[in-house]
C-alpha positions as CSV (number, residue, x, y, z in Angstrom):
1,X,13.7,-9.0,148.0
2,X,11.8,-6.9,146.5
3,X,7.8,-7.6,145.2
4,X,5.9,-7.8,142.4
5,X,3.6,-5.3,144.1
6,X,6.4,-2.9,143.9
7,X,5.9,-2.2,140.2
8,X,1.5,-2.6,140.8
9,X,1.3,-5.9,140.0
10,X,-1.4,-7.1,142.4
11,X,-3.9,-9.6,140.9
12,X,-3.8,-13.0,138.9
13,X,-6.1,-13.9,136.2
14,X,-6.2,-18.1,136.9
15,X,-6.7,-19.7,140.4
16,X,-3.9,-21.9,140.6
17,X,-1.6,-23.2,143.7
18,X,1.6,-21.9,144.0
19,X,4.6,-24.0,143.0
20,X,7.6,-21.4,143.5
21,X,10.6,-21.8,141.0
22,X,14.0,-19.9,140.3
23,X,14.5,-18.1,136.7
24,X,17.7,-17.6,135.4
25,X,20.0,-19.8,137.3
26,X,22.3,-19.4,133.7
27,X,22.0,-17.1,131.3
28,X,21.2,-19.9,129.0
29,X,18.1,-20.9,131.1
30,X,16.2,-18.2,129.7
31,X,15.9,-18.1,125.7
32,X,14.6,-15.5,123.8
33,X,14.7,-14.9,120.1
34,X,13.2,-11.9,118.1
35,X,11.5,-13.2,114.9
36,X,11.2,-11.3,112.0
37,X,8.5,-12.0,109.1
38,X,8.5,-10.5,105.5
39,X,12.2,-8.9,106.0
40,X,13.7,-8.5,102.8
41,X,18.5,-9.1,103.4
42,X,19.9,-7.3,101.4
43,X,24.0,-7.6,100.1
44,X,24.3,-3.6,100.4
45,X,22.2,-0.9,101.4
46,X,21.7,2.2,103.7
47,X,21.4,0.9,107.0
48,X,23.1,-2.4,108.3
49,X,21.7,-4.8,110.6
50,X,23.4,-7.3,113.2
51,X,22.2,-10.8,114.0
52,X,23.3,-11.3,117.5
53,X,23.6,-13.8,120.1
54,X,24.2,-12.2,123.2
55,X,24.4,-13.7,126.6
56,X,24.4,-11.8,130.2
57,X,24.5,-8.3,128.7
58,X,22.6,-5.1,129.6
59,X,20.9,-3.4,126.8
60,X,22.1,0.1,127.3
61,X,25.7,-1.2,127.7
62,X,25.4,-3.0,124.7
63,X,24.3,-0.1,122.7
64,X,27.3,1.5,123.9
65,X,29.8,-0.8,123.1
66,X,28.4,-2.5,119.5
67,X,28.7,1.5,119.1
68,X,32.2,2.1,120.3
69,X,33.5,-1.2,118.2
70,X,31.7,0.3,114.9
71,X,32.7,3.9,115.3
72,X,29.4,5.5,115.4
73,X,27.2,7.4,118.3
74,X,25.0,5.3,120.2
75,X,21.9,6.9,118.6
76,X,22.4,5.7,115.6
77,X,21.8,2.1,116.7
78,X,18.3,1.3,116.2
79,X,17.0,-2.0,117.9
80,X,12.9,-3.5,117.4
81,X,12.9,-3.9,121.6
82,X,14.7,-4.3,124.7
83,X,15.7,-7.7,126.3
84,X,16.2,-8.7,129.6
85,X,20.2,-8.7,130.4
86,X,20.6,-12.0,132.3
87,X,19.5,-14.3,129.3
88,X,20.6,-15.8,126.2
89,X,19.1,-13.6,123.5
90,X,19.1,-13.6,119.8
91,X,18.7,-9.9,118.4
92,X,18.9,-7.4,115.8
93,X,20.5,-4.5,115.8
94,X,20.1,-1.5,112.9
95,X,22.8,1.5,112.1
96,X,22.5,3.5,109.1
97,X,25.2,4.7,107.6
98,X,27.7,2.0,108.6
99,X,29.2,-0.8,107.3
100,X,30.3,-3.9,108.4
101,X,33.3,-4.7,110.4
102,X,34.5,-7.7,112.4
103,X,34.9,-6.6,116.2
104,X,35.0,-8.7,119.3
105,X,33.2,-8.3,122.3
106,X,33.1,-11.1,124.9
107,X,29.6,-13.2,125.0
108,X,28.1,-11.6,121.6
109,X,28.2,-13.6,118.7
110,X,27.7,-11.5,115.5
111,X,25.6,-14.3,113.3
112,X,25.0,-13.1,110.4
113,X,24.5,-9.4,109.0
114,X,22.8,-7.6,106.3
115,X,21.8,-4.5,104.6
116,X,18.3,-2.9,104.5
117,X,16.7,0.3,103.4
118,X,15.5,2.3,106.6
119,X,16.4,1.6,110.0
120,X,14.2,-0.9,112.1
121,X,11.7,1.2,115.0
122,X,10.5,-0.5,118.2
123,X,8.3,-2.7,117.5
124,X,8.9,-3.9,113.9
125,X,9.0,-7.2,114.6
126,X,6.4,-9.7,114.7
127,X,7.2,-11.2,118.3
128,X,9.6,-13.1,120.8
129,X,10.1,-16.7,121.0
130,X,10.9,-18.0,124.5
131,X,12.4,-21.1,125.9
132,X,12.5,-21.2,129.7
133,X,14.1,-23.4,132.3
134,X,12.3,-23.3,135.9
135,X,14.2,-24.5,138.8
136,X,13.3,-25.5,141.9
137,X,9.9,-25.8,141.3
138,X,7.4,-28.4,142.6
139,X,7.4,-30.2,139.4
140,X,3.6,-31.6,139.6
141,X,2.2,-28.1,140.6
142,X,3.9,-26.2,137.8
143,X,3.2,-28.8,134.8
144,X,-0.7,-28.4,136.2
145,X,-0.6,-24.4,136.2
146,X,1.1,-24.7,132.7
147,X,-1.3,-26.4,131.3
148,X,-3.8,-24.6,132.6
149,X,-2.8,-21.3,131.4
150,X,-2.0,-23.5,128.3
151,X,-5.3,-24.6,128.1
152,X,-6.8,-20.7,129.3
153,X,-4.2,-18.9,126.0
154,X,-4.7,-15.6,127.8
155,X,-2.4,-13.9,130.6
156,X,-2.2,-10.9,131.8
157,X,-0.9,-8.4,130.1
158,X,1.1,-6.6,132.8
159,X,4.5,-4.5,132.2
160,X,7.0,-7.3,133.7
161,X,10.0,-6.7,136.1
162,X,12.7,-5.8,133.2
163,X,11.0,-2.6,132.7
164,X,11.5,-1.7,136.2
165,X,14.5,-3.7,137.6
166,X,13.6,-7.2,139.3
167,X,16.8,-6.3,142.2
168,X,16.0,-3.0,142.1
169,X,12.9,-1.4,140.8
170,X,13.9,2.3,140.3
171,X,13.1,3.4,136.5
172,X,9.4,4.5,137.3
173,X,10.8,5.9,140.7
174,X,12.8,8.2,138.8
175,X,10.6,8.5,135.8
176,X,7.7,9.6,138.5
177,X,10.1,12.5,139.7
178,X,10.5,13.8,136.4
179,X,6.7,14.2,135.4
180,X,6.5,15.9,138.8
181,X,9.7,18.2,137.6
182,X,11.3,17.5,140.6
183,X,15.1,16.3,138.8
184,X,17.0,16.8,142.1
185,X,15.3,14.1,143.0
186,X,15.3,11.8,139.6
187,X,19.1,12.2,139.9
188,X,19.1,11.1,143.6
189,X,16.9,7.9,143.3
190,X,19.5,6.8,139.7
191,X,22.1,7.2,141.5
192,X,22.0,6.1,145.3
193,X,18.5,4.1,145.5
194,X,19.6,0.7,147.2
195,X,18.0,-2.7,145.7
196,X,19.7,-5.8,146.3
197,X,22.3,-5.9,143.7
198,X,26.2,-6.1,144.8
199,X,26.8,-2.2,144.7
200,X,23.5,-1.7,147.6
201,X,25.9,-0.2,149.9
202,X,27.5,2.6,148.0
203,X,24.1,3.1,146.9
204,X,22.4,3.7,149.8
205,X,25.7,5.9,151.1
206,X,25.4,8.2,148.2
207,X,21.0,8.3,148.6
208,X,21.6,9.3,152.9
209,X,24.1,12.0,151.4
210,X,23.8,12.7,148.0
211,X,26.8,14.6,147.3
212,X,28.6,13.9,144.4
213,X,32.0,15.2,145.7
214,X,32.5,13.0,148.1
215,X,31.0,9.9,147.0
216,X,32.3,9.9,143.5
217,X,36.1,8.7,144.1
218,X,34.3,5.6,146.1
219,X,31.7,5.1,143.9
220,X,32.3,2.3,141.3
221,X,33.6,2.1,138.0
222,X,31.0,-0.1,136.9
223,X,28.2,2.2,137.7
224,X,29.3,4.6,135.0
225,X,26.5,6.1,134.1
226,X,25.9,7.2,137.5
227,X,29.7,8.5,137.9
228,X,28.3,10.4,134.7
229,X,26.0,12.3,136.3
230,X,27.5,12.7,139.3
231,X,30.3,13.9,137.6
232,X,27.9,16.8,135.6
233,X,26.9,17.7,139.2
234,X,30.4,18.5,140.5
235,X,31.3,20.4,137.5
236,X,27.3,21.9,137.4
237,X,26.5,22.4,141.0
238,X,22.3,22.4,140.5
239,X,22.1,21.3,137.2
240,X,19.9,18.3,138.0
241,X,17.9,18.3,134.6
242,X,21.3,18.8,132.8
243,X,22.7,15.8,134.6
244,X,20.0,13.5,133.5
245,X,20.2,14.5,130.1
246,X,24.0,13.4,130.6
247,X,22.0,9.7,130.3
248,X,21.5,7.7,126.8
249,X,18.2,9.2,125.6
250,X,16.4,5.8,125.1
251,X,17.5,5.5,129.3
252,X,15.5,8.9,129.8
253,X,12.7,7.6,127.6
254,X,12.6,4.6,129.6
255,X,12.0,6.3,133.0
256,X,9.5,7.8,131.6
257,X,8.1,5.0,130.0
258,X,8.7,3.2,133.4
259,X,6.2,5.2,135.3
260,X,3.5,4.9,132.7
261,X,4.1,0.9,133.0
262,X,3.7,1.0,136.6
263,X,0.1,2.9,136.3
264,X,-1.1,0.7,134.1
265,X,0.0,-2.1,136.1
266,X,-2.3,-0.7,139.1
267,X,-5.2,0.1,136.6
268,X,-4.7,-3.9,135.2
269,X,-4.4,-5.0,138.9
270,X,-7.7,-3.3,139.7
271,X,-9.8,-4.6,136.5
272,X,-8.6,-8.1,137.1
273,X,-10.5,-7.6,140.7
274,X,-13.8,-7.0,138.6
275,X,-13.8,-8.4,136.0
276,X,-11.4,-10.9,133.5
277,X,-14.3,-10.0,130.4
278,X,-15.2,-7.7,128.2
279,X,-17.4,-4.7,129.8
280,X,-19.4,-2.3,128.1
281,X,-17.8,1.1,127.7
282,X,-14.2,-0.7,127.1
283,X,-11.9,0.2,124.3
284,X,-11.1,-2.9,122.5
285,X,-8.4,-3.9,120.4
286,X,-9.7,-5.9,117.6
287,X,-8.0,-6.5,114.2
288,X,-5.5,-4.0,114.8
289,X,-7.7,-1.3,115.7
290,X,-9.4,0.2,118.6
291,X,-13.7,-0.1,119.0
292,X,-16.1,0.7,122.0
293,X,-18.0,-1.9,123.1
294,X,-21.7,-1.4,123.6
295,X,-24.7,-3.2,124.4
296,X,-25.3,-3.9,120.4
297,X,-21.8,-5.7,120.3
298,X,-20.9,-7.0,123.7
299,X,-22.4,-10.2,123.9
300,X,-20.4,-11.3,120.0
301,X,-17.2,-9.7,121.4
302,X,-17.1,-11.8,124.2
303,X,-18.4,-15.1,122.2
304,X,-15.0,-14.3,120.4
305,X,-12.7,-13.2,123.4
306,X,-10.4,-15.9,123.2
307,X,-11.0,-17.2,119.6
308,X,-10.6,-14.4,118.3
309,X,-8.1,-12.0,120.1
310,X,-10.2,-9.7,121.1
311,X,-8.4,-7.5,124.3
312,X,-9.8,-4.3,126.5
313,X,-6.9,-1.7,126.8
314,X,-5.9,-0.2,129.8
315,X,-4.5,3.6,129.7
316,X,-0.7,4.3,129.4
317,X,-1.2,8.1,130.5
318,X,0.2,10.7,128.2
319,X,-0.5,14.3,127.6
320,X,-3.1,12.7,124.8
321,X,-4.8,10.5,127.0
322,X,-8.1,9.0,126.5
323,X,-9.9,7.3,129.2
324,X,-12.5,4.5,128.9
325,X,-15.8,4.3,129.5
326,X,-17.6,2.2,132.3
327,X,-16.2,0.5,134.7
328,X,-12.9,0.8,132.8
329,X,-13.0,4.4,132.7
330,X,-13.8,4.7,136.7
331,X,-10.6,2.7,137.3
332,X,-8.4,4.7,135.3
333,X,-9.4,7.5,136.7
334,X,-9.3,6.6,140.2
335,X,-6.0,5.7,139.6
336,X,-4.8,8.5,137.9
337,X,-6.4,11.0,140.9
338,X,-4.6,8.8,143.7
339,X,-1.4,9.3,142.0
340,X,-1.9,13.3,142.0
341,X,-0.6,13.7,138.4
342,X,-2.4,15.4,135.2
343,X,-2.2,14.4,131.8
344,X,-0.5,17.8,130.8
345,X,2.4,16.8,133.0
346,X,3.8,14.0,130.8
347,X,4.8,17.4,128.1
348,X,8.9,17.6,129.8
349,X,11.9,19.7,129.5
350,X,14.5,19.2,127.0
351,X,11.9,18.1,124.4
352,X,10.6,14.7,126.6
353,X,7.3,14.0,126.2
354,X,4.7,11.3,125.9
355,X,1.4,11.6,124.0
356,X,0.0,8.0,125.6
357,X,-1.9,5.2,124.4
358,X,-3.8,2.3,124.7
359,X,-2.5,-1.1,125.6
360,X,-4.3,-4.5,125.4
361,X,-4.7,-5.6,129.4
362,X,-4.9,-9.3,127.7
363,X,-2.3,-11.5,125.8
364,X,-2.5,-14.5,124.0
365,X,0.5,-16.8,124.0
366,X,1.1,-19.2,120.8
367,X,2.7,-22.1,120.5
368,X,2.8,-22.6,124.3
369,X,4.5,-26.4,125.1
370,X,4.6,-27.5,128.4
371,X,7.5,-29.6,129.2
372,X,9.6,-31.0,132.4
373,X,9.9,-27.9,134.4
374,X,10.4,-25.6,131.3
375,X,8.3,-24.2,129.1
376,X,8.2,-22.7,125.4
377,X,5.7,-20.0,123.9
378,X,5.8,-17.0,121.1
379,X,4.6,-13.4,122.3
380,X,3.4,-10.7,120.1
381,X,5.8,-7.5,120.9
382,X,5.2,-5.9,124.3
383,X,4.1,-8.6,125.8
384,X,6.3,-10.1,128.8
385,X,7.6,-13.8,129.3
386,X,7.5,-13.0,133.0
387,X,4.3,-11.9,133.1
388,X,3.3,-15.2,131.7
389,X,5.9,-17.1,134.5
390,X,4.1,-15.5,137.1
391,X,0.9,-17.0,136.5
392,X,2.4,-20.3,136.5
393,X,4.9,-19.6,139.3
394,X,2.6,-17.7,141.5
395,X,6.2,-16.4,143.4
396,X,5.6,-12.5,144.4
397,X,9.4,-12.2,145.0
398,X,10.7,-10.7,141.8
399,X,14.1,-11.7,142.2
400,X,12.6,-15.4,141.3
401,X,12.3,-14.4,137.6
């Protein structure tokens, strides 16, 4: 089963006892809603907007289908984030230019829709309410550690196993291979790298022999994007950068996207080793912008740490990057060196690129309830419910959330 360490997730932020525990036994074990503040429904407008309640669905396949059942191209739906696929999940969905009408599609529940002016961008939302079932978990240990973290209201903020895969992390695997231009491989690792999902032996028979021409008859149905690109090959022997841009585009962006989340994840792993407080020379995010702290402000940022919000950022490597200072600063770069990439590499063909950013390496839950082997909390956008389970949980096995 694959680990936690996988996707450079190596550290905790609270000393806690492991108490183990299963996500996801049902769908409906892990709720998450999308709330929206200030949205103003309208009857008619430019773009529409689906309410949805969607359980046990994959986010690029439902693209593709809500897209299919309205007659329009799957990039014109517009969506404020990506949820996990085994979950019960209430979301919004945006298409400008269309109009409403009633379609069927098994598990999604259309619950209301609406009409606004301009589409709504990743993001837009104001956070993600979660309701979440643990089972078999020790049942004393796990209402300790979650009130503890409770207690802490910080976690955190690593990139959690849906960006990567939790049965098989691949999407930085193949997002690495593209920064290093090397698509023969990106196609390869999509296609045929094995995890432990149901289809792990035609996987790992196409990845020993990746020829598309005499896998692609065996290969399953239900992997079609990857009979897409396989098919691309056979018709466009060599054409490996063609064949990935056979994939959705927000797919590509992911991989790419994928790769940045795992770096950070291994510069977060490191900080948490030296420090869980604010250090001179850190770029903080405070009132939704970004300051340095210094020895003038250090000691009132971190009298308001928790109070007040107050996060370091970690880098998310672009061809823009900006590295810390201090300590920070020497881990990012460290990292970056190890890895053997350059900032200029994230600039790709076909018009994919990445300037980078700064993300908080702290999140602060709300509303956080601890109840009988569940637990409920609000997230600002970006952060991860599972990053939250894990200090609770304290499994390493992905597969557990």
């Amino acid at each position: 089963m694959a680990k936690f360490s996988e996707i450079g997730i190596n550290s905790y932020y609270y000393n806690l006892d492991y108490c183990g525990g299963k996500l996801r036994y049902t769908p409906e074990d892990f709720y998450v809603e999308e709330i929206f503040e200030n949205i103003v429904e309208k009857d008619d407008g430019n773009v529409l907007v689906l309410k949805l309640k969607v359980k046990n669905w994959e986010h690029n396949r439902l693209i593709r289908y809500i897209a299919r059942s309205l007659g329009v191209s799957p990039k014109q739906v517009f969506f404020a984030g990506t949820k996990d696929k085994r979950a019960l999940k209430v979301q919004y969905l945006s298409i400008p230019g269309a109009k409403y009408r009633d379609f069927q599609l098994e598990d999604v529940a259309v619950l209301k829709y609406f009409y606004l002016d301009k589409p709504l961008t990743m993001g837009s939302h104001s956070g993600n309410f979660f309701r979440v079932i643990v089972k078999n978990t020790l049942s004393e240990t796990f209402a300790r550690n979650c009130n503890a973290v409770s207690a802490g209201s910080v976690f955190p903020n690593f990139y959690g196993p849906q960006r990567f895969g939790s049965m098989r992390p691949v999407t930085h695997l193949v997002g690495r291979a593209m920064v290093r231009n090397d698509f023969e491989e990106a196609a390869r690792i999509f296609i045929g790298y094995p995890g432990d999902d149901r289809f792990k032996d035609e996987r790992e028979k196409y990845y020993n022999n990746p020829d598309p021409s005499s896998n692609y008859e065996s290969f399953p149905d239900a992997l079609d994007l990857e009979k897409k690109v396989m098919k691309h090959l056979i018709e466009n022997e060599g054409d490996f950068v063609g064949a990935i841009k056979e994939l959705p585009q927000n797919l590509v962006e992911m991989f790419i996207h994928a790769y940045q989340g795992y770096l950070f994840n291994l510069i977060l792993s490191k900080r948490l080793e030296y420090s869980k407080n604010i250090e001179i020379g850190d770029v903080l995010f405070y009132n939704g912008r970004l300051i340095k702290a210094t020895e003038i402000n250090i000691e009132k940022m971190r009298r308001n740490f928790i109070s007040e919000k107050i996060s370091p950022t970690g880098l998310v490597i672009g061809y823009e990057s900006e590295f810390a200072g201090g300590i920070m600063g020497e881990i990012e770069r460290e990292v970056i060196s190890n890895e053997g990439i350059h900032e200029f590499e994230f600039k790709l063909p076909f018009g994919m690129k990445s300037r980078g950013e700064r993300r908080p390496i702290f999140s602060f839950p709300s509303n956080m309830k601890c109840l009988e082997n569940s637990v409920e909390f609000t997230l600002k956008p970006g952060a991860y419910g599972t990053s939250l389970l894990r200090e609770i949980m304290r499994s390493e096995e992905m597969g557990d959330y």
